[in-house]
C-alpha positions as a Python dict, from the first residue, in 0.01 Angstrom:
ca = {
    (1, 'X'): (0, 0, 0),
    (2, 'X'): (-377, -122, 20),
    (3, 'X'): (-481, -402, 325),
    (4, 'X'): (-465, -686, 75),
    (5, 'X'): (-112, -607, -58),
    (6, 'X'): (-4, -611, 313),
    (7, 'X'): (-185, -892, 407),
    (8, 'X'): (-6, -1069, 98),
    (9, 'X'): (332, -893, 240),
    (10, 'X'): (278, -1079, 570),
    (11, 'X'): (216, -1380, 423),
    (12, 'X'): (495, -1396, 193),
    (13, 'X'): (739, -1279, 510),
    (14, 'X'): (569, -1500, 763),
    (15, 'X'): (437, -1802, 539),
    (16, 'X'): (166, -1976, 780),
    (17, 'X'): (309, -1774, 1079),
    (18, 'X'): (167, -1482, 896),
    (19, 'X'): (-155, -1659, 810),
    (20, 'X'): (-251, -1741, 1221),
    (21, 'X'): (-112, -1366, 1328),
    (22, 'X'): (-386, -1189, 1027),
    (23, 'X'): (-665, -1423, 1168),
    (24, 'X'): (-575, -1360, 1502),
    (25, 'X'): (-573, -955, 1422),
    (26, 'X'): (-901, -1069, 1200),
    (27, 'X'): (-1149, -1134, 1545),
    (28, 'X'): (-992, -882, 1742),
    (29, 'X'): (-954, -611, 1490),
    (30, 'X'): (-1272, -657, 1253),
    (31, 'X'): (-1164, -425, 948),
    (32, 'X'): (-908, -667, 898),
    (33, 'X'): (-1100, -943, 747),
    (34, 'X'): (-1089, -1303, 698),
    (35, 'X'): (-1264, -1292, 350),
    (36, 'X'): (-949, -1154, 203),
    (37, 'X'): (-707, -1344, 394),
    (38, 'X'): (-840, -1698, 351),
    (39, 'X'): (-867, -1675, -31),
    (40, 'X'): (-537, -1514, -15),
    (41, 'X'): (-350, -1772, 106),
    (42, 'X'): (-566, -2032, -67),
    (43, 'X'): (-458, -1826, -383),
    (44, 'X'): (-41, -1877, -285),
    (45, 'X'): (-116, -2233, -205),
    (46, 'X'): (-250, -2287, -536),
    (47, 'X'): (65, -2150, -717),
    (48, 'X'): (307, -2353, -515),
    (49, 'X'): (393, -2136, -237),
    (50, 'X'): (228, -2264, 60),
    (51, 'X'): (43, -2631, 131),
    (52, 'X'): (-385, -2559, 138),
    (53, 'X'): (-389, -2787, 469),
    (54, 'X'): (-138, -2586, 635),
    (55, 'X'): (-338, -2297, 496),
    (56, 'X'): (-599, -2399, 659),
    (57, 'X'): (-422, -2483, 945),
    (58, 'X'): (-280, -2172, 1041),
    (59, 'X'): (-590, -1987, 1018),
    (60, 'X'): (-825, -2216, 1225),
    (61, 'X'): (-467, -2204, 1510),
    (62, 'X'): (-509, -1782, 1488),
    (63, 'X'): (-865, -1779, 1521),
    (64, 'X'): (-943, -1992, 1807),
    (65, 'X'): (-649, -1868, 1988),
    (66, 'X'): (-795, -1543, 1909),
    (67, 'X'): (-1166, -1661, 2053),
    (68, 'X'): (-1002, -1794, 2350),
    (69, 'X'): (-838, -1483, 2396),
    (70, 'X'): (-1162, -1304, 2414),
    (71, 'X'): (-1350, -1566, 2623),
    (72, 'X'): (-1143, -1506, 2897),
    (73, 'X'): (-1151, -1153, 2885),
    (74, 'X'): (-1537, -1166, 2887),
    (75, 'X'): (-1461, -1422, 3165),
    (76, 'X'): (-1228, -1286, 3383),
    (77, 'X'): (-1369, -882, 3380),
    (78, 'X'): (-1649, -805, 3549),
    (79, 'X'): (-1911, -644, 3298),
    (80, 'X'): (-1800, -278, 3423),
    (81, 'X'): (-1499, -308, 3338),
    (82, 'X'): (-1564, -441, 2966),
    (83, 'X'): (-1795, -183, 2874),
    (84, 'X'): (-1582, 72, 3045),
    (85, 'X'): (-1277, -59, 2833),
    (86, 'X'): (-1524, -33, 2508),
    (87, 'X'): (-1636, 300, 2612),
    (88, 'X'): (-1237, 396, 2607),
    (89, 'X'): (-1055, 160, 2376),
    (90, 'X'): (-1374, 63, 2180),
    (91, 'X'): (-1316, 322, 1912),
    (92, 'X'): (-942, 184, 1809),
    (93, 'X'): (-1085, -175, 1717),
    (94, 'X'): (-1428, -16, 1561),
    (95, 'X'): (-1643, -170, 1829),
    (96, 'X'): (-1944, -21, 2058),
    (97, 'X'): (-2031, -103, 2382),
    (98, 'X'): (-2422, -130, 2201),
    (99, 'X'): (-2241, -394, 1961),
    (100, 'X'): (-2170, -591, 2302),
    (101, 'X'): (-2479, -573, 2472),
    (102, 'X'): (-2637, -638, 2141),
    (103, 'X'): (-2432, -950, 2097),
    (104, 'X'): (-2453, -1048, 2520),
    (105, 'X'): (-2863, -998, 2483),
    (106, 'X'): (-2841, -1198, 2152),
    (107, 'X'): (-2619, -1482, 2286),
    (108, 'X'): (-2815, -1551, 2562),
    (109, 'X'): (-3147, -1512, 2421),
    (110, 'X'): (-3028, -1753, 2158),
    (111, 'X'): (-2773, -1985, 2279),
    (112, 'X'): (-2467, -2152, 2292),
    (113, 'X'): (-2519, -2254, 1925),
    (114, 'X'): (-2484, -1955, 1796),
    (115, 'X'): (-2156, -1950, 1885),
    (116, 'X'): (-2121, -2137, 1597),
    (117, 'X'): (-2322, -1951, 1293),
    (118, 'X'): (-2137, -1671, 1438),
    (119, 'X'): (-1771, -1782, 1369),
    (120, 'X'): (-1907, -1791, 989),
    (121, 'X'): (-2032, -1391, 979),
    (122, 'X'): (-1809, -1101, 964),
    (123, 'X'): (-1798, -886, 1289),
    (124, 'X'): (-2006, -1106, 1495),
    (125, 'X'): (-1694, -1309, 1511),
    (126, 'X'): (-1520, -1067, 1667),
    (127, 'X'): (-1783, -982, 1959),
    (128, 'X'): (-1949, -1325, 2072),
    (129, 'X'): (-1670, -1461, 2249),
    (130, 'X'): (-1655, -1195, 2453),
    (131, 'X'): (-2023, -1236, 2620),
    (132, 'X'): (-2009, -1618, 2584),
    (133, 'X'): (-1701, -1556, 2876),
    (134, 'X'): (-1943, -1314, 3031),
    (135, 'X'): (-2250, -1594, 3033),
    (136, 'X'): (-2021, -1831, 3185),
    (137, 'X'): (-2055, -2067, 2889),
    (138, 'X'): (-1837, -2350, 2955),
    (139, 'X'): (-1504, -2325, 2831),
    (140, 'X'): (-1497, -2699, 2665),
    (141, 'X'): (-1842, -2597, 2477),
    (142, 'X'): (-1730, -2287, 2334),
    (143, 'X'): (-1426, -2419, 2231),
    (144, 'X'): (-1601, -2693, 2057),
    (145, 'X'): (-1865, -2497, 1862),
    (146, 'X'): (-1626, -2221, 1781),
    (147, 'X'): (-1383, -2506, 1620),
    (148, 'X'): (-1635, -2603, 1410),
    (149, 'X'): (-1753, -2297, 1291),
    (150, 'X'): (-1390, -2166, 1188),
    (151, 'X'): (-1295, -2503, 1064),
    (152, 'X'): (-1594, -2481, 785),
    (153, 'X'): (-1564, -2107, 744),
    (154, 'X'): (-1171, -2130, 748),
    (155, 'X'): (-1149, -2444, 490),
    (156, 'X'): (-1477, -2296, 256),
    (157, 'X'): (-1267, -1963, 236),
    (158, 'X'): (-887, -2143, 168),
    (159, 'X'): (-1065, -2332, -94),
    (160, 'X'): (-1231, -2041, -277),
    (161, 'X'): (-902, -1912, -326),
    (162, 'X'): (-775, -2236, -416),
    (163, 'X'): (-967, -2320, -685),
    (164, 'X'): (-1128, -1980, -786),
    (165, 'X'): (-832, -1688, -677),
    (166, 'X'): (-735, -1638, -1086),
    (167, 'X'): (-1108, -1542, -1158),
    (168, 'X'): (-1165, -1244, -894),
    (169, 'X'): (-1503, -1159, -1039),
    (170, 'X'): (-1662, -1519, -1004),
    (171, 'X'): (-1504, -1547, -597),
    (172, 'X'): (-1713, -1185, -564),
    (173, 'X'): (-2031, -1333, -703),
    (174, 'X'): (-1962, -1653, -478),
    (175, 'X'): (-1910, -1439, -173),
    (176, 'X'): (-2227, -1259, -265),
    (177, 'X'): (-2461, -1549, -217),
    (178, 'X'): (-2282, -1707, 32),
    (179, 'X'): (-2343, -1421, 253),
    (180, 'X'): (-2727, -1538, 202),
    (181, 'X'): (-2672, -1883, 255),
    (182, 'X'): (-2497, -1748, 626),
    (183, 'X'): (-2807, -1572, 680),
    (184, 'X'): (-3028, -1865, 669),
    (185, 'X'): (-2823, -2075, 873),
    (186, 'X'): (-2863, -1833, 1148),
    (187, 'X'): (-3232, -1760, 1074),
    (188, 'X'): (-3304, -2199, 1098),
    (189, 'X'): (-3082, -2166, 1400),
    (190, 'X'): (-3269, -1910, 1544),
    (191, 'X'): (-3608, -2087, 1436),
    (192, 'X'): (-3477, -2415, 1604),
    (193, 'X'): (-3393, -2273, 1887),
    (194, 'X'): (-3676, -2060, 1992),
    (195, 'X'): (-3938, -2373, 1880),
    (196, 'X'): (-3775, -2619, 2129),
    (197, 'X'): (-3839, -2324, 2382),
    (198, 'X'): (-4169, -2286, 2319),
    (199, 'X'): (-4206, -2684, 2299),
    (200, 'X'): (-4098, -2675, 2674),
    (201, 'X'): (-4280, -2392, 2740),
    (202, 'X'): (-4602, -2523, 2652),
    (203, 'X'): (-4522, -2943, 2756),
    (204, 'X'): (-4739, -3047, 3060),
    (205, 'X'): (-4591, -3129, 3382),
}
């Protein structure tokens, strides 16, 4: 059996219970991703099986709990004991400690908005909760740009299966340039952010 005939298994044994557990596994176990269980279930709604805003639903519930889940770790554990854990565990759930001292340098070079480009791109939304807990971003905030980053992502996925799950090779060539459209985001983000730091930089006093 291949990931996406178990992912379908869960589903169809768990209905949206199954959807919230495989995005919760999604941001703490990356090689389990989102991209195939969105359109998934999107796909079974569209045949009757499941309702798209219960879809939808279920896989915004697993996902933030999932976030929350890693905000506190990053929260609660000093930094020694997080990248001691990653040096140990790190290799089970495919992550580095370099992948969280990339994303910890990144997040707070950046900011809290990118907390929410990063719910939208694969693997980064397993690692930046973890050093927004570690920055001390406030719990309220993250929550709030992390919702709204897995609401669109979540909903733009459900939908692609929807509307599109019958026609595999056109949801590939949609997933191809939406990966592009991701990137920009981040990059006008990025842009945004680090002019308004400059502006500040360089305003009189």
């Amino acid at each position: 059996m291949n990931l996406t005939d178990w992912i379908i298994s869960i589903m169809e044994q768990l209905g949206y219970w199954g959807i919230a557990l495989l995005m919760f596994l999604d941001n703490v176990f990356p090689p389990i991703p989102s991209e195939i269980i969105m359109p998934s279930a999107g796909y079974s709604a569209s045949q009757g099986q499941l309702v798209l805003v219960g879809v939808i639903i279920a896989g915004c519930l697993g996902s933030l709990l999932a976030a929350a889940l890693l905000y506190w770790i990053g929260y609660k554990f000093s930094h020694e004991s997080i990248f001691r854990f990653v040096d140990r565990y790190g290799k089970y759930l495919f992550i580095k400690s370099d992948d969280v001292k990339k994303s910890l340098a990144w997040f707070e070079q950046y900011g809290h908005r990118i907390v929410f480009a990063g719910r939208m791109i694969p693997a980064v939304r397993s690692l930046i909760s973890i050093p927004a807990g570690m920055s001390r971003m406030p719990f309220w905030k993250f929550m709030f740009y992390s919702s709204l980053g897995t609401i669109i992502w979540t909903t733009f996925l459900a939908c692609i299966g929807f509307y599109f799950g019958e026609n595999q090779n056109l949801m590939h060539q949609i997933f191809s340039k939406v990966s592009y459209i991701i990137i920009a985001i981040v990059a006008i983000i990025i842009g945004w952010v680090l002019y308004r730091r400059h502006q500040r930089k360089n305003r009189p006093s």
